[in-house]
C-alpha positions in Angstrom: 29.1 132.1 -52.8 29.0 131.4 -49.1 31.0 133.1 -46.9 31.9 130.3 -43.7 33.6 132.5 -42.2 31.0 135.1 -41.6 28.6 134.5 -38.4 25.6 135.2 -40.6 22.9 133.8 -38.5 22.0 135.4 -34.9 19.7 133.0 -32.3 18.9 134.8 -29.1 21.5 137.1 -29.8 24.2 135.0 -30.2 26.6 134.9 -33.1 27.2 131.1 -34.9 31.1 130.9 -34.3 33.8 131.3 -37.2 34.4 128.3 -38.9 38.3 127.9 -36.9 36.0 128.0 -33.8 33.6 125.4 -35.0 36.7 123.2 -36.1 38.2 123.3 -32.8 34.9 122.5 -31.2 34.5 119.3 -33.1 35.7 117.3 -30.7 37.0 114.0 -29.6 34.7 112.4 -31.6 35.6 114.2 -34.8 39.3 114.3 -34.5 39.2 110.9 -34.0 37.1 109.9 -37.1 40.0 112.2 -39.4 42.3 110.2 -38.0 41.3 106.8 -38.4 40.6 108.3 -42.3 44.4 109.1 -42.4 45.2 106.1 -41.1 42.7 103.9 -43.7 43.8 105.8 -46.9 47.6 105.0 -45.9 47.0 101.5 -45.5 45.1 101.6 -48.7 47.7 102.7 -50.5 49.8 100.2 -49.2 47.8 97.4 -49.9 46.9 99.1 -53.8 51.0 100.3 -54.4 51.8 97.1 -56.6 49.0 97.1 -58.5 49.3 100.8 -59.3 53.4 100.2 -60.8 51.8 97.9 -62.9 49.6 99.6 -64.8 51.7 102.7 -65.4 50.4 104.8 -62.3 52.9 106.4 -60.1 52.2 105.4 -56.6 53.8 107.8 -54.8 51.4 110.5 -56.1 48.6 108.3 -55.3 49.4 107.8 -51.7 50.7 111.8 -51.7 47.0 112.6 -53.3 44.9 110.2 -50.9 46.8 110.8 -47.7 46.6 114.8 -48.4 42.6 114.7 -49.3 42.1 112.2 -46.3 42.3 115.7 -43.5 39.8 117.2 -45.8 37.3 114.2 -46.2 37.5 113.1 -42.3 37.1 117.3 -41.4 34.9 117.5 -44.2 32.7 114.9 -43.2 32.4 115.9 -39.9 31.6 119.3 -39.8 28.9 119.4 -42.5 27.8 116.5 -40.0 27.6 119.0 -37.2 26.3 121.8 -39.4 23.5 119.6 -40.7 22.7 118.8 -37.2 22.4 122.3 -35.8 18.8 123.3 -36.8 19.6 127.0 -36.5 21.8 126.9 -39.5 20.7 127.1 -42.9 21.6 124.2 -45.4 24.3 126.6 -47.3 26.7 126.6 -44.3 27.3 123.0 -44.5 27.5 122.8 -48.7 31.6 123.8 -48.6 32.0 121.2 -46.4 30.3 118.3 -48.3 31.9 119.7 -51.7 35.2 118.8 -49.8 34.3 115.7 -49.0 33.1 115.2 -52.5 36.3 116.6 -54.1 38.5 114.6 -51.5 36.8 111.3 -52.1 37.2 111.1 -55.4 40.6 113.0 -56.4 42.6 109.9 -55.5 40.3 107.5 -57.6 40.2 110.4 -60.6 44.0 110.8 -60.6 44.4 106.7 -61.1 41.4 106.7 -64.2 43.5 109.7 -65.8 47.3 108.5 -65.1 46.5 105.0 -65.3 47.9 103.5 -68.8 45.8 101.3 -70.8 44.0 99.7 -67.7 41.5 96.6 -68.4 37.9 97.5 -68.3 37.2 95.5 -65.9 39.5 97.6 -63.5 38.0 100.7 -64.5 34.6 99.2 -64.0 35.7 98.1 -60.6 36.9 101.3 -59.8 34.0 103.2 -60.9 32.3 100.9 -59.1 34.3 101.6 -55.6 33.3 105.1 -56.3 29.9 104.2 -56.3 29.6 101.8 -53.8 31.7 103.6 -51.0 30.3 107.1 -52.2 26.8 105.7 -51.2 27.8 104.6 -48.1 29.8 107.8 -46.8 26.5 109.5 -48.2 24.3 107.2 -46.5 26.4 107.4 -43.0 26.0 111.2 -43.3 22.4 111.4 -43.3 22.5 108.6 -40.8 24.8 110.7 -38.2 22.1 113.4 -39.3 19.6 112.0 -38.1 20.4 110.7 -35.1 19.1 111.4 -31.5 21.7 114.1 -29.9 23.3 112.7 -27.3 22.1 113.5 -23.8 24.6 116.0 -22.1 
């Protein structure tokens, strides 16, 4: 098990910052993207609340469940971002981060397969399918960010 808290890996002897240091040195940038993944998962909930009644799904523990894991996936997502990005840091510092985003994007769509009542298949399928299709995409604009050219300072 990784310790993220630890500064494990010394460049030119330096220490690699605590993880409450790298969090706080995220950003603009990266506060801003948690924000606007508050702000998306509460209006998803809004626009999903009638269809959730409806099928036996209480949907003020969905909108508790995706608001709460929306922190984690936006901080999540950024930070193994940034850890990815720093080519002084192994790949293991950045794995707790993308296990939370993992975990935080799909407890909300787990909790409505489980609760849900006797849901048509075609609902499951479409969620399953959500999962999939938005899973690839927050993947894909991972290794994208990745990727890209640091910016000039």
């Amino acid at each position: 098990m990784t310790d993220i808290s630890e500064p494990p890996v010394i460049v030119d002897g330096e220490e690699c910052p605590g993880w409450l240091a790298e969090l706080r040195d995220l950003g603009t940038l990266g506060q801003m993207w948690t924000l606007t993944v508050v702000v998306l998962c509460i209006a998803r909930a809004v626009v999903v609340w009638p269809m959730l009644g409806e099928h036996g799904i209480n949907p003020w523990w969905f909108l508790v469940l995706d608001v709460g894991t929306a922190p984690f996936y936006g901080v999540g997502q950024a930070m193994g971002v940034k850890l990815l990005r720093d080519e002084t840091r192994p790949l293991r510092h950045a794995m707790p981060w993308i296990a939370m985003v993992l975990v935080s994007f799909l407890a909300p769509y787990l909790y409505v397969l489980r609760s849900a009542g006797q849901l048509p298949s075609y609902v499951v399928w479409g969620v399953i399918l959500w999962m999939a299709v938005f899973g690839g995409l927050t993947a894909r604009r991972m290794v994208r960010d990745v990727r890209m050219a640091p910016a000039a300072g």
